[in-house]
C-alpha positions as a Markdown table, in Angstrom:
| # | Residue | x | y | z |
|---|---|---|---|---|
| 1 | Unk | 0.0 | 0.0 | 0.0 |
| 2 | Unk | 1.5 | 3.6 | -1.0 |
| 3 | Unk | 2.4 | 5.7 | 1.8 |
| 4 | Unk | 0.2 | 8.8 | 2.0 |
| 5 | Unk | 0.3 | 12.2 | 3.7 |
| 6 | Unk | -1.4 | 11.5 | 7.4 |
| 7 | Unk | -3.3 | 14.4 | 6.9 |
| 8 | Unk | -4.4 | 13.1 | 3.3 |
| 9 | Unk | -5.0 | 10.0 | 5.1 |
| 10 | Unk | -7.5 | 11.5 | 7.3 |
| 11 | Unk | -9.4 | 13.1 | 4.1 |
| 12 | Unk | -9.8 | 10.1 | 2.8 |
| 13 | Unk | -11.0 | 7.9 | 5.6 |
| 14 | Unk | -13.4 | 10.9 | 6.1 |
| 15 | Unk | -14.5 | 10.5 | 2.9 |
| 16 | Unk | -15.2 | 6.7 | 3.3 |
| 17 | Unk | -17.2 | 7.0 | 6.9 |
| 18 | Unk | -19.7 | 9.6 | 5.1 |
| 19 | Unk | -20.3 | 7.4 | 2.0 |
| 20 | Unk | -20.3 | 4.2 | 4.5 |
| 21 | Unk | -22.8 | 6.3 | 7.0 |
| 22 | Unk | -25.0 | 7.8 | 4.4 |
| 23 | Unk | -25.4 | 4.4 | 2.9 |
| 24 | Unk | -25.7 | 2.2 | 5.9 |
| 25 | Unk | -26.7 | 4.7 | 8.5 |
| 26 | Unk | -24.7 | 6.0 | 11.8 |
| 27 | Unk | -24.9 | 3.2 | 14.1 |
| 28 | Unk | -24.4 | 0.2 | 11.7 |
| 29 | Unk | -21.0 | 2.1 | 10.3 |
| 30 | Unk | -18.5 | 0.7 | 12.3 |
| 31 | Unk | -14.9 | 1.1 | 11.8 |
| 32 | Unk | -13.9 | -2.1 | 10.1 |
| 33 | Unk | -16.4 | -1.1 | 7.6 |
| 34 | Unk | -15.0 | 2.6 | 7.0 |
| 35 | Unk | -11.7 | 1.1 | 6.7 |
| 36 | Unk | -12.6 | -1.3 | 3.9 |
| 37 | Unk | -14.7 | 1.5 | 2.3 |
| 38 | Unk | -11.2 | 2.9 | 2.3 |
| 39 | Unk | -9.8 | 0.3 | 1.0 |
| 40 | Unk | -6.9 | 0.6 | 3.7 |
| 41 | Unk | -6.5 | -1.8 | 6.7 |
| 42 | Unk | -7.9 | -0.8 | 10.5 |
| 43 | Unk | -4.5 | -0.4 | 11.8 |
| 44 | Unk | -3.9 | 2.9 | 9.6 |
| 45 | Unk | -7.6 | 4.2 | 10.7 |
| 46 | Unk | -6.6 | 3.9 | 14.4 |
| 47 | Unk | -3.3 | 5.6 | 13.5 |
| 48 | Unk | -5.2 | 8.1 | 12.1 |
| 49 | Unk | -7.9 | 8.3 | 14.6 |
| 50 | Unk | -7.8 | 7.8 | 18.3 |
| 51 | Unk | -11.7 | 7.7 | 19.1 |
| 52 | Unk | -14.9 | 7.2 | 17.1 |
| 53 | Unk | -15.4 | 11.2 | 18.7 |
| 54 | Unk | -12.6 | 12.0 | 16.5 |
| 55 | Unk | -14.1 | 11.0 | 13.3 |
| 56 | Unk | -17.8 | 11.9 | 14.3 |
| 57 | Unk | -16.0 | 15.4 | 14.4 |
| 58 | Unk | -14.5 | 14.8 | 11.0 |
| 59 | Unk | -17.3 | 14.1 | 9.1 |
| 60 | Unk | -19.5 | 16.6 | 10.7 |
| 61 | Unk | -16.6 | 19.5 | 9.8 |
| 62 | Unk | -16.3 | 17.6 | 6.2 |
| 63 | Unk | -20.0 | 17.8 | 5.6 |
| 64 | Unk | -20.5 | 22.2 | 6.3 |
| 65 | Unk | -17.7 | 22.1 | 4.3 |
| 66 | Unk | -19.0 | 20.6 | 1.1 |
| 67 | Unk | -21.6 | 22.9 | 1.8 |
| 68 | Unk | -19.7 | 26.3 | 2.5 |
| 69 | Unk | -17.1 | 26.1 | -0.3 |
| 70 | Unk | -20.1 | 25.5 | -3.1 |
| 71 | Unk | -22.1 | 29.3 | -1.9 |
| 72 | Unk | -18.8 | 30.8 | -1.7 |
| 73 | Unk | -17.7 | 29.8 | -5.3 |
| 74 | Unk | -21.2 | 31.7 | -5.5 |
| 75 | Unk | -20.8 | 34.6 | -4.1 |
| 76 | Unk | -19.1 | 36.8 | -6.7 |
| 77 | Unk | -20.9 | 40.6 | -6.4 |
| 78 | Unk | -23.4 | 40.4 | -9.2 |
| 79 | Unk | -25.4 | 43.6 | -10.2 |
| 80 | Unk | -27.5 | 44.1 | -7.0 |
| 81 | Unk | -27.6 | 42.3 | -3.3 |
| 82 | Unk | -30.1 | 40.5 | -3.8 |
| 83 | Unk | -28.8 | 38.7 | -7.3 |
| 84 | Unk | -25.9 | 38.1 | -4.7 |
| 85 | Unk | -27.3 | 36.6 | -2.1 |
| 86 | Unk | -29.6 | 34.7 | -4.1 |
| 87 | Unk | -27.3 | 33.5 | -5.8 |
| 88 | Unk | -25.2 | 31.9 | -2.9 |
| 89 | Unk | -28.9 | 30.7 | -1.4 |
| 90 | Unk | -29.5 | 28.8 | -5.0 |
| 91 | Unk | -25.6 | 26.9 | -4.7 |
| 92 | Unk | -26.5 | 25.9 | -1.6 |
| 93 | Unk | -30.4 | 24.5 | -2.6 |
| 94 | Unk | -28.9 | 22.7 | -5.8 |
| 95 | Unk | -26.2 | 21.0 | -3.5 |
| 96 | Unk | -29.2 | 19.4 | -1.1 |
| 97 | Unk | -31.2 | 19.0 | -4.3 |
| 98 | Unk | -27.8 | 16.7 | -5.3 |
| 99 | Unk | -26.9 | 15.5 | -2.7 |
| 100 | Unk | -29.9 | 14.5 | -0.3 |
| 101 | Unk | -28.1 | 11.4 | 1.4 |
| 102 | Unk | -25.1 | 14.2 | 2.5 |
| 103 | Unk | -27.9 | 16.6 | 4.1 |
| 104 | Unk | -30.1 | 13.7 | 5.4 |
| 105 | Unk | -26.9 | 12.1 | 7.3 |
| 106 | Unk | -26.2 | 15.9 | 8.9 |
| 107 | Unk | -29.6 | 15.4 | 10.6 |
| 108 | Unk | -28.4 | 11.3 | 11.7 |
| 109 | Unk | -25.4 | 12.9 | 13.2 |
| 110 | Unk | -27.2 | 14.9 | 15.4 |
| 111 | Unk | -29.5 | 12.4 | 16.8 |
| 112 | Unk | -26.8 | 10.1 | 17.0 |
| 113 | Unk | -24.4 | 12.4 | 18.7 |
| 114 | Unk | -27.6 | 14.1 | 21.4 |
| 115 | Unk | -28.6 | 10.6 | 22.0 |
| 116 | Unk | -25.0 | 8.8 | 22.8 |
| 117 | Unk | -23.0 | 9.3 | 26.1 |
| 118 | Unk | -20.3 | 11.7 | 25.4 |
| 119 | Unk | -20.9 | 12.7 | 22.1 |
| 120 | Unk | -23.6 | 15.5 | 22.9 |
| 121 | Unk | -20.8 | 17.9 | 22.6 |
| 122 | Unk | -20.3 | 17.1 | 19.3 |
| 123 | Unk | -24.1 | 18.1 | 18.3 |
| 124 | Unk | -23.1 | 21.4 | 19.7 |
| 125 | Unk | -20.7 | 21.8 | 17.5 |
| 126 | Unk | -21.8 | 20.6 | 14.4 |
| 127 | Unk | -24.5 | 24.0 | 14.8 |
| 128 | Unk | -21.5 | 26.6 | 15.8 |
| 129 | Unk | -20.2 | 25.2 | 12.8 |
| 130 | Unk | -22.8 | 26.1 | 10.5 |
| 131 | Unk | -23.5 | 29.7 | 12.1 |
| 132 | Unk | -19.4 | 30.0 | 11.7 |
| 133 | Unk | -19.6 | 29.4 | 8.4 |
| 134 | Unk | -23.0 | 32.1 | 7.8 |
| 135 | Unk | -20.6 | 34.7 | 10.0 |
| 136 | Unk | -17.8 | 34.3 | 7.7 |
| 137 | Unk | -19.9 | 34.1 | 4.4 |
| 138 | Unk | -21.3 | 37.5 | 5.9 |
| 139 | Unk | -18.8 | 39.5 | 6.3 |
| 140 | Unk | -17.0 | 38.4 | 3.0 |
| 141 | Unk | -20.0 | 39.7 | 1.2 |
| 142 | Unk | -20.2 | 42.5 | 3.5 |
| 143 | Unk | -16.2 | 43.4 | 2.8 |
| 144 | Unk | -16.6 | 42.8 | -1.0 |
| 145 | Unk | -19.8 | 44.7 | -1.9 |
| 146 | Unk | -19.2 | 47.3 | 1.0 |
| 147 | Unk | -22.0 | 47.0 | 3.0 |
| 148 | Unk | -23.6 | 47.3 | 6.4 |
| 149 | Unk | -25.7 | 44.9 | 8.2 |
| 150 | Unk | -28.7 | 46.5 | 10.1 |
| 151 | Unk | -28.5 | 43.6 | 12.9 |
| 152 | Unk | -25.4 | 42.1 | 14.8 |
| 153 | Unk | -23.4 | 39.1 | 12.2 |
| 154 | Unk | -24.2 | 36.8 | 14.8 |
| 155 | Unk | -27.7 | 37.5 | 15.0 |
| 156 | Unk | -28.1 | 37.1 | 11.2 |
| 157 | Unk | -25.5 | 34.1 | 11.3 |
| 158 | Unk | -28.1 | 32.3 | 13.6 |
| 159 | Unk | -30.7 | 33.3 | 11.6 |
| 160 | Unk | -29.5 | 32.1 | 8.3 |
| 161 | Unk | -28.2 | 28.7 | 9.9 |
| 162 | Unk | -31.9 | 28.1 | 11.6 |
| 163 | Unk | -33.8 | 29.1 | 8.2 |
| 164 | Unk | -31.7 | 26.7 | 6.0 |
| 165 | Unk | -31.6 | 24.0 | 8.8 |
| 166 | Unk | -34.9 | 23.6 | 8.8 |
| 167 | Unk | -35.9 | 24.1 | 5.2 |
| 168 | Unk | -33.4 | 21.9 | 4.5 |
| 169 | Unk | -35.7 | 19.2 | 6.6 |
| 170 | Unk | -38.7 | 20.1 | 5.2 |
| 171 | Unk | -37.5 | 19.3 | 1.5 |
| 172 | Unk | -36.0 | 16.2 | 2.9 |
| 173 | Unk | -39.1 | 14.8 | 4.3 |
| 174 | Unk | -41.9 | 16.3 | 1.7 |
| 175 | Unk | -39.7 | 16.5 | -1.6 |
| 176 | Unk | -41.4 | 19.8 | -2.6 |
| 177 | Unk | -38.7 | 21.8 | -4.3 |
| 178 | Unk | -40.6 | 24.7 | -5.6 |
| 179 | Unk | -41.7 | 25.5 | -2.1 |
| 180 | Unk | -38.4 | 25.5 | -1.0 |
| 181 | Unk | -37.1 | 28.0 | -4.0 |
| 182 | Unk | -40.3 | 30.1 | -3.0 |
| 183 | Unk | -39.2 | 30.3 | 0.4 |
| 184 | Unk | -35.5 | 31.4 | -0.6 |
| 185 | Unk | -37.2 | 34.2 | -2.5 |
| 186 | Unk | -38.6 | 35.2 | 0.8 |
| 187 | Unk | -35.6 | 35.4 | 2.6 |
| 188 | Unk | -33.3 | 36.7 | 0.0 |
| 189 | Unk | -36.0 | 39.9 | 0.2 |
| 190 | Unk | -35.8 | 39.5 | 4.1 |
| 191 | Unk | -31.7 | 39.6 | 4.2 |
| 192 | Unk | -31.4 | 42.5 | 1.8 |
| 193 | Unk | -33.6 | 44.6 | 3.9 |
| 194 | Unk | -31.6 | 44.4 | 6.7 |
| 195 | Unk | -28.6 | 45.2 | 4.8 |
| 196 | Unk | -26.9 | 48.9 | 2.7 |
| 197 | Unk | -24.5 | 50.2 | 1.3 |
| 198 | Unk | -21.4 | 52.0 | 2.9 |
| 199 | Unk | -21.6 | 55.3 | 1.5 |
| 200 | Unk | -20.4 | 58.6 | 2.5 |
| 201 | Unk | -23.2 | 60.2 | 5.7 |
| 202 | Unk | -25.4 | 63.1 | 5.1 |
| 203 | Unk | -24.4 | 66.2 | 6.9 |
| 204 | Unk | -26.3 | 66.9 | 9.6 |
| 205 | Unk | -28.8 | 69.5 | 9.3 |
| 206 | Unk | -27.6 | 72.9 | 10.4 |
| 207 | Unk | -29.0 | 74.4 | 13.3 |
Protein backbone atom coordinates (compact mmCIF):
# COMPACT_ATOMS: atom_id res chain seq x y z
CA UNK A 1 0.00 0.00 0.00
CA UNK A 2 1.48 3.62 -0.98
CA UNK A 3 2.40 5.68 1.83
CA UNK A 4 0.22 8.84 2.03
CA UNK A 5 0.34 12.19 3.73
CA UNK A 6 -1.41 11.47 7.41
CA UNK A 7 -3.30 14.44 6.94
CA UNK A 8 -4.38 13.11 3.35
CA UNK A 9 -4.95 9.97 5.09
CA UNK A 10 -7.53 11.51 7.30
CA UNK A 11 -9.42 13.10 4.07
CA UNK A 12 -9.82 10.08 2.81
CA UNK A 13 -10.97 7.95 5.65
CA UNK A 14 -13.44 10.92 6.06
CA UNK A 15 -14.52 10.51 2.87
CA UNK A 16 -15.22 6.71 3.30
CA UNK A 17 -17.16 7.01 6.91
CA UNK A 18 -19.67 9.64 5.09
CA UNK A 19 -20.27 7.38 2.01
CA UNK A 20 -20.35 4.20 4.51
CA UNK A 21 -22.84 6.27 7.04
CA UNK A 22 -25.04 7.83 4.38
CA UNK A 23 -25.43 4.44 2.85
CA UNK A 24 -25.75 2.24 5.91
CA UNK A 25 -26.74 4.66 8.51
CA UNK A 26 -24.66 6.03 11.75
CA UNK A 27 -24.85 3.25 14.09
CA UNK A 28 -24.40 0.22 11.74
CA UNK A 29 -21.03 2.07 10.34
CA UNK A 30 -18.51 0.66 12.28
CA UNK A 31 -14.86 1.15 11.76
CA UNK A 32 -13.90 -2.08 10.08
CA UNK A 33 -16.36 -1.11 7.56
CA UNK A 34 -15.01 2.63 7.04
CA UNK A 35 -11.72 1.14 6.74
CA UNK A 36 -12.58 -1.26 3.92
CA UNK A 37 -14.66 1.49 2.34
CA UNK A 38 -11.18 2.88 2.35
CA UNK A 39 -9.83 0.29 1.04
CA UNK A 40 -6.90 0.62 3.66
CA UNK A 41 -6.51 -1.78 6.74
CA UNK A 42 -7.91 -0.78 10.48
CA UNK A 43 -4.48 -0.37 11.79
CA UNK A 44 -3.88 2.93 9.58
CA UNK A 45 -7.57 4.15 10.65
CA UNK A 46 -6.57 3.86 14.38
CA UNK A 47 -3.34 5.55 13.52
CA UNK A 48 -5.17 8.14 12.07
CA UNK A 49 -7.93 8.26 14.55
CA UNK A 50 -7.81 7.78 18.32
CA UNK A 51 -11.72 7.74 19.11
CA UNK A 52 -14.93 7.24 17.12
CA UNK A 53 -15.44 11.16 18.75
CA UNK A 54 -12.58 11.99 16.45
CA UNK A 55 -14.05 10.96 13.30
CA UNK A 56 -17.76 11.88 14.33
CA UNK A 57 -16.05 15.40 14.44
CA UNK A 58 -14.45 14.78 11.04
CA UNK A 59 -17.33 14.09 9.07
CA UNK A 60 -19.53 16.64 10.70
CA UNK A 61 -16.62 19.55 9.78
CA UNK A 62 -16.29 17.58 6.22
CA UNK A 63 -20.02 17.79 5.62
CA UNK A 64 -20.49 22.15 6.31
CA UNK A 65 -17.70 22.06 4.34
CA UNK A 66 -18.96 20.63 1.07
CA UNK A 67 -21.60 22.94 1.77
CA UNK A 68 -19.65 26.33 2.52
CA UNK A 69 -17.07 26.14 -0.29
CA UNK A 70 -20.14 25.53 -3.15
CA UNK A 71 -22.09 29.27 -1.85
CA UNK A 72 -18.84 30.80 -1.66
CA UNK A 73 -17.74 29.81 -5.25
CA UNK A 74 -21.17 31.66 -5.51
CA UNK A 75 -20.77 34.56 -4.06
CA UNK A 76 -19.09 36.76 -6.67
CA UNK A 77 -20.94 40.63 -6.39
CA UNK A 78 -23.38 40.40 -9.19
CA UNK A 79 -25.40 43.62 -10.19
CA UNK A 80 -27.46 44.09 -7.00
CA UNK A 81 -27.64 42.33 -3.33
CA UNK A 82 -30.07 40.52 -3.80
CA UNK A 83 -28.83 38.70 -7.28
CA UNK A 84 -25.92 38.06 -4.69
CA UNK A 85 -27.31 36.59 -2.05
CA UNK A 86 -29.65 34.72 -4.11
CA UNK A 87 -27.29 33.48 -5.81
CA UNK A 88 -25.22 31.93 -2.89
CA UNK A 89 -28.95 30.74 -1.42
CA UNK A 90 -29.45 28.76 -5.01
CA UNK A 91 -25.58 26.86 -4.68
CA UNK A 92 -26.50 25.86 -1.59
CA UNK A 93 -30.42 24.50 -2.57
CA UNK A 94 -28.89 22.75 -5.78
CA UNK A 95 -26.20 21.04 -3.53
CA UNK A 96 -29.21 19.39 -1.09
CA UNK A 97 -31.16 18.97 -4.28
CA UNK A 98 -27.83 16.68 -5.30
CA UNK A 99 -26.86 15.52 -2.65
CA UNK A 100 -29.91 14.52 -0.35
CA UNK A 101 -28.14 11.37 1.39
CA UNK A 102 -25.12 14.24 2.52
CA UNK A 103 -27.86 16.65 4.09
CA UNK A 104 -30.08 13.73 5.36
CA UNK A 105 -26.90 12.08 7.25
CA UNK A 106 -26.20 15.87 8.86
CA UNK A 107 -29.56 15.36 10.56
CA UNK A 108 -28.44 11.34 11.65
CA UNK A 109 -25.41 12.93 13.21
CA UNK A 110 -27.25 14.93 15.42
CA UNK A 111 -29.49 12.37 16.84
CA UNK A 112 -26.80 10.14 17.00
CA UNK A 113 -24.35 12.44 18.72
CA UNK A 114 -27.61 14.14 21.42
CA UNK A 115 -28.62 10.55 21.96
CA UNK A 116 -25.01 8.76 22.76
CA UNK A 117 -22.99 9.32 26.14
CA UNK A 118 -20.31 11.71 25.41
CA UNK A 119 -20.86 12.65 22.08
CA UNK A 120 -23.57 15.45 22.86
CA UNK A 121 -20.75 17.93 22.64
CA UNK A 122 -20.35 17.06 19.34
CA UNK A 123 -24.07 18.06 18.28
CA UNK A 124 -23.09 21.44 19.67
CA UNK A 125 -20.66 21.82 17.55
CA UNK A 126 -21.84 20.61 14.42
CA UNK A 127 -24.50 23.95 14.85
CA UNK A 128 -21.54 26.57 15.83
CA UNK A 129 -20.18 25.19 12.82
CA UNK A 130 -22.83 26.14 10.45
CA UNK A 131 -23.54 29.67 12.14
CA UNK A 132 -19.45 29.96 11.71
CA UNK A 133 -19.57 29.43 8.40
CA UNK A 134 -22.95 32.13 7.80
CA UNK A 135 -20.63 34.71 10.01
CA UNK A 136 -17.80 34.32 7.73
CA UNK A 137 -19.90 34.11 4.36
CA UNK A 138 -21.34 37.55 5.92
CA UNK A 139 -18.77 39.47 6.25
CA UNK A 140 -17.00 38.39 2.98
CA UNK A 141 -19.96 39.72 1.24
CA UNK A 142 -20.23 42.53 3.52
CA UNK A 143 -16.17 43.41 2.77
CA UNK A 144 -16.61 42.84 -1.03
CA UNK A 145 -19.85 44.73 -1.86
CA UNK A 146 -19.16 47.33 1.00
CA UNK A 147 -22.03 46.96 3.00
CA UNK A 148 -23.62 47.27 6.38
CA UNK A 149 -25.68 44.90 8.24
CA UNK A 150 -28.69 46.46 10.05
CA UNK A 151 -28.48 43.61 12.91
CA UNK A 152 -25.39 42.10 14.80
CA UNK A 153 -23.37 39.10 12.24
CA UNK A 154 -24.22 36.78 14.80
CA UNK A 155 -27.74 37.47 14.96
CA UNK A 156 -28.13 37.12 11.15
CA UNK A 157 -25.47 34.06 11.34
CA UNK A 158 -28.09 32.28 13.56
CA UNK A 159 -30.71 33.30 11.64
CA UNK A 160 -29.47 32.06 8.30
CA UNK A 161 -28.23 28.72 9.92
CA UNK A 162 -31.90 28.08 11.61
CA UNK A 163 -33.83 29.15 8.20
CA UNK A 164 -31.74 26.66 5.98
CA UNK A 165 -31.55 24.03 8.84
CA UNK A 166 -34.86 23.62 8.77
CA UNK A 167 -35.88 24.13 5.24
CA UNK A 168 -33.39 21.89 4.51
CA UNK A 169 -35.73 19.21 6.64
CA UNK A 170 -38.71 20.15 5.21
CA UNK A 171 -37.47 19.29 1.53
CA UNK A 172 -35.97 16.21 2.89
CA UNK A 173 -39.12 14.85 4.32
CA UNK A 174 -41.85 16.33 1.67
CA UNK A 175 -39.66 16.50 -1.55
CA UNK A 176 -41.36 19.83 -2.61
CA UNK A 177 -38.65 21.78 -4.35
CA UNK A 178 -40.63 24.72 -5.64
CA UNK A 179 -41.70 25.47 -2.05
CA UNK A 180 -38.41 25.47 -1.04
CA UNK A 181 -37.09 27.96 -4.02
CA UNK A 182 -40.35 30.12 -3.03
CA UNK A 183 -39.16 30.31 0.44
CA UNK A 184 -35.48 31.44 -0.56
CA UNK A 185 -37.17 34.23 -2.54
CA UNK A 186 -38.58 35.21 0.81
CA UNK A 187 -35.58 35.38 2.62
CA UNK A 188 -33.31 36.66 0.00
CA UNK A 189 -36.04 39.92 0.23
CA UNK A 190 -35.79 39.47 4.12
CA UNK A 191 -31.68 39.61 4.20
CA UNK A 192 -31.43 42.46 1.79
CA UNK A 193 -33.65 44.58 3.87
CA UNK A 194 -31.57 44.44 6.68
CA UNK A 195 -28.62 45.19 4.76
CA UNK A 196 -26.94 48.92 2.65
CA UNK A 197 -24.46 50.17 1.29
CA UNK A 198 -21.44 52.02 2.89
CA UNK A 199 -21.57 55.29 1.48
CA UNK A 200 -20.38 58.63 2.52
CA UNK A 201 -23.20 60.19 5.67
CA UNK A 202 -25.37 63.14 5.08
CA UNK A 203 -24.36 66.19 6.94
CA UNK A 204 -26.31 66.92 9.58
CA UNK A 205 -28.84 69.54 9.27
CA UNK A 206 -27.59 72.94 10.42
CA UNK A 207 -28.96 74.41 13.32
Amino acid sequence: MARMPSAQRRRQLTEAAIRAMARDGVPKTTTRSIAAEAGVSLSVFHYCFDSKQALVESVITTLTAHSVSVVKEALLPRATLGETVRAGFQAYWDHVRAHPEEHMLTYELTQYALREPGFAHLARRQYELYEEAYAELIGELCRGMDLELGVPVPVLARYLAATTDGLTLNYLVLGDAAAGTDVLDMVTAHVAGMVRVSGPRPAPPAP
